[in-house]
C-alpha positions in Angstrom: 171.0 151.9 110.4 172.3 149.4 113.0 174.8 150.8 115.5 177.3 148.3 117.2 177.7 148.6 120.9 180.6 146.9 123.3 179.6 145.4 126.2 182.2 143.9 127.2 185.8 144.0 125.6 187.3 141.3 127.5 188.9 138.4 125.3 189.6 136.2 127.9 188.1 132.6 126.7 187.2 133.6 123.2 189.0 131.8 119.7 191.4 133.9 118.3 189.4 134.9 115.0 186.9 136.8 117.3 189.4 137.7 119.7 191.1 139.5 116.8 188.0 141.2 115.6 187.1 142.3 118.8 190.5 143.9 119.5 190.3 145.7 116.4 186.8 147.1 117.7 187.6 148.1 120.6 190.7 150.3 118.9 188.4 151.4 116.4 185.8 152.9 119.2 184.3 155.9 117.7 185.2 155.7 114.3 183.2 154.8 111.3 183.2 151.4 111.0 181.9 149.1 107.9 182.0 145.6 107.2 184.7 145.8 104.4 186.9 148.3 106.5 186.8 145.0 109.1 187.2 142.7 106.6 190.6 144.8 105.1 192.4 145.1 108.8 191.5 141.0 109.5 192.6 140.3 105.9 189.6 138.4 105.1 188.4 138.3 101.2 184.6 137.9 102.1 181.9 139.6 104.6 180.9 135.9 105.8 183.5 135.2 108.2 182.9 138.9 109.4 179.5 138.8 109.4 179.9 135.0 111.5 182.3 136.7 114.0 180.1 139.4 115.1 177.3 137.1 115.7 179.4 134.9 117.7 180.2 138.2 119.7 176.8 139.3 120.3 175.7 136.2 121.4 178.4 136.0 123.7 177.4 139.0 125.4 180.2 140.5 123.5 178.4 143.3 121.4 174.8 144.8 121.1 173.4 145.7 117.7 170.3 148.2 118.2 168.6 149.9 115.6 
């Protein structure tokens, strides 16, 4: 199971779509947390885009996935 860590929850300089997402993370902190519960609150139809935004979040130093 991979566990999603914050590193850093400032949005400054970051588009809106991953702004949004990691807002929503970092009000979520400590909850259980799936892809389809972050696709419902960013009102998304598909785990692509969410899938795309977490990426873009980790490799902007963002987020840390571990095993």
């Amino acid at each position: 199971m991979t566990k999603t860590y914050i590193m850093d929850s400032s949005t400054e300089g970051l588009p809106s779509t991953q702004s949004e997402l990691l807002t929503f993370l970092v009000a979520n902190v400590g909850q259980p947390m799936s892809i389809r519960r972050m696709m419902n609150a960013l009102g998304l139809r598909s785990p692509a885009p969410v899938l795309s935004r977490l990426r873009h979040l980790e490799e902007r130093g963002k987020l840390k996935q571990v095993a």
